[in-house]
C-alpha positions in Angstrom: 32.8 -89.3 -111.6 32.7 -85.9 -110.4 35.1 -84.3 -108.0 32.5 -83.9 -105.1 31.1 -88.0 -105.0 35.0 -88.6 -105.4 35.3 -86.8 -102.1 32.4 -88.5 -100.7 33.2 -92.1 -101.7 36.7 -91.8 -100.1 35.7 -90.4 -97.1 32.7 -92.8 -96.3 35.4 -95.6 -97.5 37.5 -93.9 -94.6 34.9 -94.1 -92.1 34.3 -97.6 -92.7 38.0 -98.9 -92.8 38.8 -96.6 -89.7 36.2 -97.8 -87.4 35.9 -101.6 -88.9 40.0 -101.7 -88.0 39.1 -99.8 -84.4 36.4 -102.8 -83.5 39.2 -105.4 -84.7 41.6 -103.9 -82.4 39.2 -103.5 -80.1 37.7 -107.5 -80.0 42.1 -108.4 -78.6 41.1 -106.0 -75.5 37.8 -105.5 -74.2 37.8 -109.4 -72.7 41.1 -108.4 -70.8 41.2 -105.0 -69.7 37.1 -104.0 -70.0 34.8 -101.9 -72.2 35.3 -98.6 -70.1 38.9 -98.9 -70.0 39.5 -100.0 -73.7 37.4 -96.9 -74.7 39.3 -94.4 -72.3 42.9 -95.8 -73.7 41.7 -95.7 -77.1 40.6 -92.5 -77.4 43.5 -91.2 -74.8 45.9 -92.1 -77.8 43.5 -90.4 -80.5 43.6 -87.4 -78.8 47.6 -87.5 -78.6 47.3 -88.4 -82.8 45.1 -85.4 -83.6 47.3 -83.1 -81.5 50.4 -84.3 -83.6 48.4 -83.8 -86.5 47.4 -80.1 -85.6 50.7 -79.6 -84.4 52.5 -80.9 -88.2 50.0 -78.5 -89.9 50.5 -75.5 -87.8 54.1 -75.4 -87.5 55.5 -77.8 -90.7 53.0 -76.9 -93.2 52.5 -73.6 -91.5 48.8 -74.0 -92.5 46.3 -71.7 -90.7 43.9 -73.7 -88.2 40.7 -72.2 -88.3 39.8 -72.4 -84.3 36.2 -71.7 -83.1 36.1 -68.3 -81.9 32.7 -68.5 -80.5 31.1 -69.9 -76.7 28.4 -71.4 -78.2 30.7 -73.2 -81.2 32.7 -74.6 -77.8 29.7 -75.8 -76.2 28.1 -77.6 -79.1 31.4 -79.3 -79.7 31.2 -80.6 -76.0 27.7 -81.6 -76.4 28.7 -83.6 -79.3 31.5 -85.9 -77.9 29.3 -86.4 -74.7 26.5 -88.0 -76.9 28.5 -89.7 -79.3 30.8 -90.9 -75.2 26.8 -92.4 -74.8 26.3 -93.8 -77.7 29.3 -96.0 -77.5 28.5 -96.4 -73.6 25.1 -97.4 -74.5 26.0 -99.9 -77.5 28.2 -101.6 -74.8 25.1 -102.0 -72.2 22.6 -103.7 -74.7 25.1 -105.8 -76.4 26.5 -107.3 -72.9 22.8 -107.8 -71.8 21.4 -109.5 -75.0 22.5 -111.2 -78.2 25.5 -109.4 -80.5 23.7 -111.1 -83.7 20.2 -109.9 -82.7 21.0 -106.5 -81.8 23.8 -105.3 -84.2 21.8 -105.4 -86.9 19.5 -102.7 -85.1 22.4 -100.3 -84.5 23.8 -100.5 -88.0 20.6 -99.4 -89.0 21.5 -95.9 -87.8 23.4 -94.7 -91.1 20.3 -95.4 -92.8 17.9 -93.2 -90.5 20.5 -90.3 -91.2 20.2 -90.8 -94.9 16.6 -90.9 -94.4 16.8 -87.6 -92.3 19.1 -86.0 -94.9 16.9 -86.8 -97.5 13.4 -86.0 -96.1 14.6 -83.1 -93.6 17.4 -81.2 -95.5 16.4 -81.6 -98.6 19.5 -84.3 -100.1 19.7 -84.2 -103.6 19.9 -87.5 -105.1 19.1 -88.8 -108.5 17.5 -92.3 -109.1 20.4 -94.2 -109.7 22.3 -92.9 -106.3 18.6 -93.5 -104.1 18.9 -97.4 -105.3 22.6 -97.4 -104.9 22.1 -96.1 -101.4 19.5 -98.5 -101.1 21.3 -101.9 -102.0 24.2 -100.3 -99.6 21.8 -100.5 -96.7 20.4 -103.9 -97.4 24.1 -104.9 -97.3 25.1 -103.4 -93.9 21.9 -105.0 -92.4 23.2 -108.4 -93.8 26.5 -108.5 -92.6 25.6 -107.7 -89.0 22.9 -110.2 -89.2 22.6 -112.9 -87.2 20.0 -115.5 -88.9 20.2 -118.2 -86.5 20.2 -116.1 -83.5 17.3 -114.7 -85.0 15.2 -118.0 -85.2 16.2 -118.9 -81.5 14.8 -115.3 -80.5 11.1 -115.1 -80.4 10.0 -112.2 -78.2 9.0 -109.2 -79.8 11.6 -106.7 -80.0 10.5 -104.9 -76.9 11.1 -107.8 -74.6 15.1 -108.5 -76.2 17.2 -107.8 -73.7 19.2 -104.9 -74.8 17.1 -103.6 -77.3 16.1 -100.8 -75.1 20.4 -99.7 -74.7 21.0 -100.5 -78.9 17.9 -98.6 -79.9 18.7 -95.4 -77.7 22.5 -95.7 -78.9 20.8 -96.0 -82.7 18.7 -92.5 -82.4 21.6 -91.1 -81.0 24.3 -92.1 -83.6 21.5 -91.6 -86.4 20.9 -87.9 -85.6 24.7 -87.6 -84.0 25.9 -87.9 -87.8 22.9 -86.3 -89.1 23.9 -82.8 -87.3 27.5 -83.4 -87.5 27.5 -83.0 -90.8 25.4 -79.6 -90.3 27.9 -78.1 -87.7 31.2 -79.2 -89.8 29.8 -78.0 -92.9 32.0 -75.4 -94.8 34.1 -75.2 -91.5 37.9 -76.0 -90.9 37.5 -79.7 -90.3 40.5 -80.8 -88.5 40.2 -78.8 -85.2 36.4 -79.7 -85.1 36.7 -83.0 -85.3 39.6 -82.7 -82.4 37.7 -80.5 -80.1 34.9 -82.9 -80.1 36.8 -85.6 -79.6 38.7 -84.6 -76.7 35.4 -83.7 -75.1 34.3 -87.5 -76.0 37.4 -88.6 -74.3 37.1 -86.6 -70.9 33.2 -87.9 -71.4 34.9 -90.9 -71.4 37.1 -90.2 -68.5 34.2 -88.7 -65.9 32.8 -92.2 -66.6 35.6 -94.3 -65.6 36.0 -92.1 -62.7 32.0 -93.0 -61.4 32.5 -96.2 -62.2 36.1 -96.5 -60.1 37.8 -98.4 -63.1 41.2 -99.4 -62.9 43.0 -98.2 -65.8 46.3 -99.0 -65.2 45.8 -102.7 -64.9 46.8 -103.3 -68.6 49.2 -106.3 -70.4 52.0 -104.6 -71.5 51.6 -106.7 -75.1 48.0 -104.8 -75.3 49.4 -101.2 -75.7 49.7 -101.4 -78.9 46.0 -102.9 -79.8 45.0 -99.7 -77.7 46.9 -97.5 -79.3 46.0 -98.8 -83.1 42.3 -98.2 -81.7 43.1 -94.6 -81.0 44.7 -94.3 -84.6 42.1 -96.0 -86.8 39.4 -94.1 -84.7 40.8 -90.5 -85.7 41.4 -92.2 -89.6 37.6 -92.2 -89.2 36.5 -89.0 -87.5 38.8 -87.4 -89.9 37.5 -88.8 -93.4 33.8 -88.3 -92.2 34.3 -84.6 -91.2 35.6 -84.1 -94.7 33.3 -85.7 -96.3 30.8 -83.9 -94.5 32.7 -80.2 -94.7 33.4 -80.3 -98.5 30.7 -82.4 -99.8 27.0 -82.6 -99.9 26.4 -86.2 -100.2 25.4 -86.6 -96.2 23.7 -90.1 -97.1 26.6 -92.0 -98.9 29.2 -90.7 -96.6 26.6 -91.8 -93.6 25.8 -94.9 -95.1 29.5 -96.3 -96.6 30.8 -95.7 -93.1 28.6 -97.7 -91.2 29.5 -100.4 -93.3 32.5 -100.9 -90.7 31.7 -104.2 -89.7 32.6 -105.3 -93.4 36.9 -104.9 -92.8 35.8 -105.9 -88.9 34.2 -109.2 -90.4 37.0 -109.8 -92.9 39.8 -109.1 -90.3 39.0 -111.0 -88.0 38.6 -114.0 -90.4 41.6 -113.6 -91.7 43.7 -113.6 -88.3 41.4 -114.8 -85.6 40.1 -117.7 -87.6 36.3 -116.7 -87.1 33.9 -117.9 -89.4 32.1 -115.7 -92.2 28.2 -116.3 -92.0 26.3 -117.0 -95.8 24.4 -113.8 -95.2 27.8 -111.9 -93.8 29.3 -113.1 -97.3 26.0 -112.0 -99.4 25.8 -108.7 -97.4 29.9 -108.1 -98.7 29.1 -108.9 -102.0 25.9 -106.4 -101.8 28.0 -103.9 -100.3 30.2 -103.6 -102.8 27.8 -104.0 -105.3 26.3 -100.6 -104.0 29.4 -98.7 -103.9 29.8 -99.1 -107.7 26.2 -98.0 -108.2 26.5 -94.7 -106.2 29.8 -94.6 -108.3 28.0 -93.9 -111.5 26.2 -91.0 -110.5 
């Protein structure tokens, strides 16, 4: 296995546990203190991790951080955490309008349209063996967030699902969010990248709570620390994907093993909430896995 695939397995493996701890976390305190304000807290303590982060490297590694030095770098950065602020904001709407098992399945399908992109648009590199690794990594994500008996109850065509109109913006967003992501962070310093953007995210965020007058102070003292752990695992993931995008060339497995993140989600929340794993859920993990090791023998 060469260095670069190395690089790009671990950060798409660091995506996918990051974000698929973050939505564990995140299932103990949506119901009790709301979407918004779970989302605000959340990335509130991110930002304080990626500043501790900057702060170890500038002044206890005394490594140089490469800061944008230009207006236009600044305002992309700020157009990037507003849209990805949406896309979470948008994934939200749909799934509290419609069914979770019809819908997820729609968004998950966005890491696929980026490898699609990659492929078809920028020219991705990939031999034979990766393309049907990639492949048999997508067929798994789809299964895991699949709902099959919610699909049998659900006749309408897709256009009349409630929510389908929120999921399928939020899925065009994310898809071409992590498509150009991985254009802008290429070859750059990574680390204050990913913590410019997602401070703008977080004030994104913020404005919203704001419009919508929510409370955030109303929370359980025994959730602080769910909040925080969604902050944490959050920045684990923003952090492995902008490597992987910055150092490697592998935009589709990095895009693709990430938004597997409903895998550790799935398996977490059987494992301490007592929820049950669905046959297609247990075929998907199996088929995920089975993908990673193909990609592996590139």
């Amino acid at each position: 296995m060469n260095q670069e695939l190395m690089v790009a397995l671990l950060a798409g493996l660091g995506g996918m546990l990051g974000w698929g701890f973050a939505d564990f976390f995140a299932k103990k305190t949506i119901d009790k203190v709301g979407t918004v304000a779970s989302l605000v807290w959340g990335h509130i303590f991110g930002c304080l991790v990626l500043f501790g982060i900057v702060l170890y490297q500038t002044f206890i590694n005394q490594n140089e951080i490469l800061w944008p030095k230009d207006t236009k770098s600044y305002f992309s950065l700020a157009i990037f955490g507003i849209i990805q602020a949406l896309v979470y904001l948008f994934v939200y709407k749909g799934f509290g309008k419609g069914q979770v098992g019809v819908l997820s399945p729609i968004f998950a399908s966005f890491s696929g349209l980026t490898a699609i992109l990659s492929i078809a648009i920028f020219g991705e590199v990939i031999n034979m063996t990766m393309l049907i690794g990639l492949c048999v990594l997508f067929l798994g994500i789809l299964l895991i967030n699949t709902d099959i008996q919610a699909l049998r109850l659900k006749r309408l065509s897709l256009a009349h699902v409630p929510g389908f109109k929120e999921i399928g913006l939020a899925t065009l967003m994310a898809g071409f969010w992590t498509l150009f992501w991985d254009r802008f962070v290429s070859g750059k310093d990574w680390l204050p990248y990913a913590l410019l953007m997602y401070v703008f995210m977080t004030i994104a965020l913020l404005a919203v709570a704001k419009l919508r007058r929510t409370n955030l102070l109303s929370v359980e003292p025994q959730l602080w620390k769910f909040l925080a752990l969604i902050g944490i695992c959050e920045i684990g993931a923003y952090l492995a994907i902008s490597l992987g995008y910055s150092a490697t060339s592998l935009t589709s497995l990095v895009a693709l093993l990430s938004g597997a993140f409903s895998l550790p989600t799935i398996i977490l929340a059987r494992l301490f909430l007592k929820e049950k794993i669905t046959a297609a859920q247990t075929i998907g993990g199996l088929i995920i896995i089975a993908g990673i090791m193909a990609v592996s023998f590139k």
